[in-house]
C-alpha positions in Angstrom: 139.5 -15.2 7.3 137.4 -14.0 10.3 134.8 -16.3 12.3 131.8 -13.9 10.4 133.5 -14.5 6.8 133.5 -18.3 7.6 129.9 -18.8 8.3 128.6 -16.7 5.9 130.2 -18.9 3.6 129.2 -22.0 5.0 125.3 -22.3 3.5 127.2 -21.8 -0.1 129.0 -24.5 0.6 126.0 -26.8 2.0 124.2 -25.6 -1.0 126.8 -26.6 -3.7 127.0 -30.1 -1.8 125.0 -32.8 -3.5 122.9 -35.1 -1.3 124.6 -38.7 -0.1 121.6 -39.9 -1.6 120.9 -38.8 -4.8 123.2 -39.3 -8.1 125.1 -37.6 -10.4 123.2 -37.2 -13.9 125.2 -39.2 -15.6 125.5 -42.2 -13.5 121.1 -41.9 -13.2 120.8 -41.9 -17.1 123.2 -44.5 -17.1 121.0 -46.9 -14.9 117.7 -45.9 -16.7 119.5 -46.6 -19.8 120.7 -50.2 -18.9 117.2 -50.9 -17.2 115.3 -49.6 -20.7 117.7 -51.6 -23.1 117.1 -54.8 -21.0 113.6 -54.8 -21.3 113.5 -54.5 -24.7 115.8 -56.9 -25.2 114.4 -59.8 -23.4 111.2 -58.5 -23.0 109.2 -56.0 -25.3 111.4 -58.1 -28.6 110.4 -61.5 -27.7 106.2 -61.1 -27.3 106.8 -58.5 -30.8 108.0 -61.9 -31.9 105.1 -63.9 -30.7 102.6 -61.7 -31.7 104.1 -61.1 -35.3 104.6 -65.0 -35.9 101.2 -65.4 -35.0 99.4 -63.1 -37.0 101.9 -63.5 -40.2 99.5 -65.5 -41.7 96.3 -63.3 -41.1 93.7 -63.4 -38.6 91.6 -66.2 -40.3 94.7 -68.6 -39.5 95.2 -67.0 -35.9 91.3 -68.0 -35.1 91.7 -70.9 -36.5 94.2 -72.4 -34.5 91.9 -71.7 -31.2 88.6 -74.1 -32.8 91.1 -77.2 -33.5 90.3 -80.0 -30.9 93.7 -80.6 -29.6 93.8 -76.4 -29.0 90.6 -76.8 -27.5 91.5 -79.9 -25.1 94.7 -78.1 -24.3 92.9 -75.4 -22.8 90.4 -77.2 -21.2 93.1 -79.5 -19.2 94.7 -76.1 -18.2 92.1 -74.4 -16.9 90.8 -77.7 -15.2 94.5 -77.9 -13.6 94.3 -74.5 -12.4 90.8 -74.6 -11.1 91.9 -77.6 -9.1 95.5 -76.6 -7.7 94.7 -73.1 -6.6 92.2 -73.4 -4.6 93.8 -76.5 -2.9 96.8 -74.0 -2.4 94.6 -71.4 -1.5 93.3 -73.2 1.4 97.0 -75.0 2.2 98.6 -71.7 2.2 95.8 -69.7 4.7 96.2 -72.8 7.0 100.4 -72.8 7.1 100.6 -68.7 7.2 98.2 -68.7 10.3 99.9 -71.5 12.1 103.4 -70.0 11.1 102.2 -66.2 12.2 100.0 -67.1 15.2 101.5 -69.8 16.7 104.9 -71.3 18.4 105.4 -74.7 17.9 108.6 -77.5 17.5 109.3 -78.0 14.0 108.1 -74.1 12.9 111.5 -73.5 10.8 111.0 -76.6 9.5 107.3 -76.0 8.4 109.2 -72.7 6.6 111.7 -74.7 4.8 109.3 -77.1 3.2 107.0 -74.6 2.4 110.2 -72.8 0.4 111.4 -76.2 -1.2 109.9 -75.8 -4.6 111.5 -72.5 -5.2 114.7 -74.9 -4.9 114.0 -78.0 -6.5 113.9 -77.9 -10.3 109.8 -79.1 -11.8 111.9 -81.4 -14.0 113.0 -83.6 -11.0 110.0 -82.7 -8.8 108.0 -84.6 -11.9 110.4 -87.0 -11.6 109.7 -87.6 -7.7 106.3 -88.1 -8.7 106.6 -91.1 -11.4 108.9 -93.3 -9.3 106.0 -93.0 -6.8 103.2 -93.0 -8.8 104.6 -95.2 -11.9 103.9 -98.3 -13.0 106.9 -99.1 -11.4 107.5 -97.0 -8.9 106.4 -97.1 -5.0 102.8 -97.5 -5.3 102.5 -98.2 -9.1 101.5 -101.7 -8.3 98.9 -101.5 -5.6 97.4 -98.3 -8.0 97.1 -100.5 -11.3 96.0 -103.4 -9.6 92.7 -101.1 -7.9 92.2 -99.2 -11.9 94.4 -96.2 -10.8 96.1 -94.1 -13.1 97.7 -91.5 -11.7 101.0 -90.6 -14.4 100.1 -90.1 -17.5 97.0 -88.6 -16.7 95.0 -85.8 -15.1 95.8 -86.9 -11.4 99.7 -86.8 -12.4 99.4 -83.2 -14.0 97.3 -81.9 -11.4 99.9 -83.2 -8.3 102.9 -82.0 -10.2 101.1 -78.2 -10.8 100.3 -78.2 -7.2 103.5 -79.1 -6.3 105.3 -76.3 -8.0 102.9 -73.5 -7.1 101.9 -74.0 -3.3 105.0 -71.8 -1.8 102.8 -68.5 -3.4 99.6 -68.4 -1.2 101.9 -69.7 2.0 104.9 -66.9 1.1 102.5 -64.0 0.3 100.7 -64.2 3.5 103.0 -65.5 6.1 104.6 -61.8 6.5 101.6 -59.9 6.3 100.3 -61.9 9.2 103.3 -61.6 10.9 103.2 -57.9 10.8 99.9 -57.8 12.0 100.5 -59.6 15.3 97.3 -61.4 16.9 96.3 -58.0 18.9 93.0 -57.6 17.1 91.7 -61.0 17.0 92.6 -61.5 20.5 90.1 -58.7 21.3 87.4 -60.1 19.4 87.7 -63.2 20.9 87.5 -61.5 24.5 84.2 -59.7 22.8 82.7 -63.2 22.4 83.1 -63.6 18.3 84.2 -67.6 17.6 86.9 -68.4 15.9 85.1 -68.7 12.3 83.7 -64.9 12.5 86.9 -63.6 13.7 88.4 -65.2 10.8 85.8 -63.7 8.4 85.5 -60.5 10.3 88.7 -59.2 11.3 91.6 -61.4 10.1 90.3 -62.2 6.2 90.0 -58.1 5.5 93.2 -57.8 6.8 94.7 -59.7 4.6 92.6 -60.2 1.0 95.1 -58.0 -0.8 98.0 -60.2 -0.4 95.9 -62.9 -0.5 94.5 -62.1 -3.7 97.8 -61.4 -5.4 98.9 -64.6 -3.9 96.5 -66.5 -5.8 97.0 -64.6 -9.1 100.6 -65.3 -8.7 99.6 -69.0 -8.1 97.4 -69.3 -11.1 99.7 -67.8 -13.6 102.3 -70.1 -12.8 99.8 -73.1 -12.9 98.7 -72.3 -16.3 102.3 -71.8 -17.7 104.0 -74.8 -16.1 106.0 -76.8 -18.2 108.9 -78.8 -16.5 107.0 -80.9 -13.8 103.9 -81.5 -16.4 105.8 -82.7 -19.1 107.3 -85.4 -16.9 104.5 -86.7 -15.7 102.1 -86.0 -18.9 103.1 -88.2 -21.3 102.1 -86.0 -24.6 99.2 -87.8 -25.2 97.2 -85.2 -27.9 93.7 -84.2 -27.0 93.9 -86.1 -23.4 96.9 -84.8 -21.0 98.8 -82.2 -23.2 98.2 -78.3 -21.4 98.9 -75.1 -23.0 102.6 -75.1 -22.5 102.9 -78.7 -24.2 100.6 -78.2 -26.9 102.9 -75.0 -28.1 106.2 -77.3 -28.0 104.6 -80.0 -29.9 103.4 -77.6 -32.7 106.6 -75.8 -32.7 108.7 -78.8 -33.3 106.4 -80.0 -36.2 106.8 -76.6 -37.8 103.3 -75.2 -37.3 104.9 -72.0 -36.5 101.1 -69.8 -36.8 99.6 -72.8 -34.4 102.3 -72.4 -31.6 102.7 -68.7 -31.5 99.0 -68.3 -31.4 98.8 -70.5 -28.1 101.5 -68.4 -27.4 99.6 -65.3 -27.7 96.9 -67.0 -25.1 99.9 -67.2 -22.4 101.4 -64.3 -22.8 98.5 -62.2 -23.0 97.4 -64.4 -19.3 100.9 -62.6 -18.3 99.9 -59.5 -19.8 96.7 -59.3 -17.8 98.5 -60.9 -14.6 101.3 -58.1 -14.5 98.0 -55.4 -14.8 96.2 -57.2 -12.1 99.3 -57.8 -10.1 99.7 -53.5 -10.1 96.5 -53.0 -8.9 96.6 -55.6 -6.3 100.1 -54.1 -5.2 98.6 -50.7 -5.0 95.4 -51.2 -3.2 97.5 -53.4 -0.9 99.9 -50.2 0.2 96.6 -48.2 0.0 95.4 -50.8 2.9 99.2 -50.5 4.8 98.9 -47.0 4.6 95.4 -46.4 6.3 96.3 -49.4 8.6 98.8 -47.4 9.7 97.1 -44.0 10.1 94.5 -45.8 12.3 97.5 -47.1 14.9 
């Protein structure tokens, strides 16, 4: 074959090839396939479940469930829990990602470790942690009941063991964003004169209020749906330290089926809205990336 005949052929060939990165048909049908079966296997099926079981008997018995004062204690002490721990971690985790981003210090991996160390540790033992220090018998069980302190069993306990699980969110969200970000702009305002306060307000806190918001949704979902750490350190009591979570498992094993699917409903419809929320936040955060970018 001449030298014309062979690259005249050549763009057929190129355009027969397939692209290194894109799949064959079946292989992409294949994956959309699996990824559609699993979520309705272990996702769409189970809240069907929840919300059939909960309206099976009617909507009367549904509303009913949410004016009964253990229901309504239950979702008090959650919401209380969560208004407490999230804005504690809300502060923790602006403090650790600014001094983990903007600073060099000994102990800095460390600082990262810790801050990753409920991600590891299971809530069952981290509420376990937390009643041989705070229990009657444990380190300071004695010095606390002799000064009228009650800290397991109670709101203290619940609210320590929530915070516990949920502070790596804030911390974890932000750290990398401020990393990214470097300290070039709030250098320069610094050199213009602005304190450290209005920097913070002025230059760093729009920088980062999309991942700081979605932070803090991630941390209040989780605060509200925390079971393994609070039921260590809650002690069932009805009307008094049981949240959400442990309300629904004692209904369920008493065989109030309507009563702990309908509480049921409340969380997963919290999820429902978090995972809506979570898109926007997600989206308005590239949207912010994006135009960051464009400007440098």
């Amino acid at each position: 074959m001449s030298d014309a005949l062979i690259v005249a052929a050549a763009p057929r060939r190129r355009a027969k090839a397939r692209p290194v990165t894109q799949d064959a048909p079946l292989a992409r049908l294949a994956l959309i396939a699996t990824a559609v079966i699993f979520l309705l296997i272990f996702l769409f099926a189970p809240l069907a479940v929840v919300f059939g079981e909960a309206l099976s008997k009617g909507y009367a018995a549904f509303a009913e469930v949410f004016t009964e004062p253990d229901a309504i204690a239950a979702i008090k002490l959650t919401l209380i829990v969560a208004a407490i721990a999230v804005p504690a971690n809300l502060v923790f985790g602006l403090a650790a990602a600014w001094s983990v981003a903007k600073f060099s210090f000994p102990g800095k991996s460390l600082l990262i470790t810790l801050i990753d160390l409920p991600f590891s540790v299971s809530p069952v033992v981290a509420g376990l942690i937390y009643v041989l220090v705070f229990g009657a018998q444990g380190l300071f069980g004695k010095w606390l009941s002799a000064h009228g302190v009650q800290v397991i069993f109670a709101v203290p306990g619940i609210v320590l063991a929530t915070v516990f699980v949920t502070f790596p969110f804030v911390a974890r969200e932000l750290i990398p964003l401020m990393q990214e970000q470097g300290t070039v702009e709030e250098e320069a305002a610094l050199t213009l004169g602005a304190s450290g306060f209005r920097t913070f307000l002025t230059v760093t806190l729009p920088n980062i209020k999309w991942g700081l918001l979605y932070g803090v949704l991630l941390c209040n979902a989780r605060a509200m749906g925390e079971f393994g750490a609070v039921s260590v350190v809650s002690g069932h009591i009805r009307g008094l330290t049981n949240t959400i979570p442990l309300q629904v498992e004692i209904l369920y094993n008493e065989y109030n089926n309507v009563a702990a699917f309908a509480l049921s409903v409340l969380l997963a419809s919290l999820a429902l809205v978090t995972l809506g929320i979570k898109t926007f936040l997600e989206w308005r955060h590239a949207d912010a990336l994006a135009a960051r970018g464009r400007r440098h």
